[in-house]
C-alpha positions as semicolon CSV with decimal commas, in nm:
position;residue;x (nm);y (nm);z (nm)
1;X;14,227;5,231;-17,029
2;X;14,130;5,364;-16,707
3;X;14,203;5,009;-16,534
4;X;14,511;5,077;-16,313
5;X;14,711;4,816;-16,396
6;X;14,661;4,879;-16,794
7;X;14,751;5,230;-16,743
8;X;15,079;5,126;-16,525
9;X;15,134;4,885;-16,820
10;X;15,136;5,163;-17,085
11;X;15,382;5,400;-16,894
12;X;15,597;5,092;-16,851
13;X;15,615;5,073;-17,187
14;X;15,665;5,418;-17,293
15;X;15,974;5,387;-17,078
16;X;16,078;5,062;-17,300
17;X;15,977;4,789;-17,448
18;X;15,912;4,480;-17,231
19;X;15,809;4,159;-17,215
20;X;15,561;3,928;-17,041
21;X;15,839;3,842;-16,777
22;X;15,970;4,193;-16,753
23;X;15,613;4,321;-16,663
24;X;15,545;4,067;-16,393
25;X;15,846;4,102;-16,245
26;X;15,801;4,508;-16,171
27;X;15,363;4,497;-16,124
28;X;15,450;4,190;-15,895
29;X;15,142;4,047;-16,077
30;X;15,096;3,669;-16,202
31;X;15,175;3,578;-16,546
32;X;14,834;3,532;-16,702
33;X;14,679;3,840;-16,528
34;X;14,969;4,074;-16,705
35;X;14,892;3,885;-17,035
36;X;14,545;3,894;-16,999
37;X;14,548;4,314;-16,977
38;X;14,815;4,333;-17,268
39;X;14,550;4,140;-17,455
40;X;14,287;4,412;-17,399
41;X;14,577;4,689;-17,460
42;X;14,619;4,512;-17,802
43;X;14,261;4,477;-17,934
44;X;14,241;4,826;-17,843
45;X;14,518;4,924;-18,049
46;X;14,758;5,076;-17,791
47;X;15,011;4,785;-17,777
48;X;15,217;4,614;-18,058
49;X;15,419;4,314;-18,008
50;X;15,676;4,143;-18,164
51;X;15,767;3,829;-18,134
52;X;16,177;3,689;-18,084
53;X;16,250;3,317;-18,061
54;X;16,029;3,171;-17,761
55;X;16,015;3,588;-17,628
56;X;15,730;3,834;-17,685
57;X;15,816;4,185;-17,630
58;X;15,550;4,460;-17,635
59;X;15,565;4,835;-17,706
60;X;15,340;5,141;-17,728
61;X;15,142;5,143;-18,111
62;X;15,234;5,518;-18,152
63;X;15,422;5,792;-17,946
64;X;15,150;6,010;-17,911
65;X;15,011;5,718;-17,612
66;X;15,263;5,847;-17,422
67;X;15,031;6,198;-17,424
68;X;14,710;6,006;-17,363
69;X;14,855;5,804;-17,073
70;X;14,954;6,164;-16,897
71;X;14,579;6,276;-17,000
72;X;14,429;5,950;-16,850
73;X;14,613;5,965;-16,490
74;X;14,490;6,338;-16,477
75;X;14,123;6,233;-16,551
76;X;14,156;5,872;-16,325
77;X;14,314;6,155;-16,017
78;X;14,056;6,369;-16,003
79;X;13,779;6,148;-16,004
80;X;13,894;5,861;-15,819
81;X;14,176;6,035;-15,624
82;X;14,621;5,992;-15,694
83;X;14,731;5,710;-15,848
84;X;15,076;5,608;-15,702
85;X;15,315;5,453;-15,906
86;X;15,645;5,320;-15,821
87;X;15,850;5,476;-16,039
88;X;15,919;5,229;-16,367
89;X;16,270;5,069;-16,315
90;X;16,490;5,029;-16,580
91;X;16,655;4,701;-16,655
92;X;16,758;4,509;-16,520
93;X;16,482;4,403;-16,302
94;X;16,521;4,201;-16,028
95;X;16,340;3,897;-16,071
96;X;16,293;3,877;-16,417
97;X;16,404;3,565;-16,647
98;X;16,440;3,799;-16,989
99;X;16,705;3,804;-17,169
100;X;16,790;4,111;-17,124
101;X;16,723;4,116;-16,731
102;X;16,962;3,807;-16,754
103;X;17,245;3,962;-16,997
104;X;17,205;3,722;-17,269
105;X;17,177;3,839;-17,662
106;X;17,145;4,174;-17,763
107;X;16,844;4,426;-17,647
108;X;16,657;4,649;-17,936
């Protein structure tokens, strides 16, 4: 959980829930990359998806991540130094082909 990018991914996602596109589009990260450390977040247990049409959206398994994720940057900080984060952006985001990025459909 430690990795970085998996712990950006999880305060992404306490923010809102996103999908593949969504998360690309604000890590500025390649497609399979992303979906390759929601995959580890999942068989971990710290991710759920859900799947809509042809869309895949992803959210946090229980609120209390939202805790560990503030406990984890603390622990990554002081051994490895500050993490620096953009701040998450809330949609839309610029970039991104979601439907909700886009305005189409309705957003849960």
């Amino acid at each position: 959980m430690a990795h970085p990018t998996r712990l950006q991914i999880l305060e992404i996602l306490a923010v809102e829930e996103s999908c593949v596109c969504h998360l690309t589009a604000i890590l500025s990260q390649r497609q399979p990359y992303v979906s390759q450390q929601l995959m580890t977040l999942r068989n971990a247990g710290l991710v759920l998806d859900r799947k809509d049409g042809v869309m895949v959206y992803y959210r946090l398994a229980a609120p209390c991540i939202a805790t560990l994720i503030t406990l984890t940057r603390q622990l990554v900080s002081e051994a490895e130094g500050s993490l620096a984060f953009p701040p998450v952006p809330r949609s839309p985001v610029s970039g991104c082909p979601c439907p909700k990025c886009q305005g189409v459909g309705c957003w849960n």
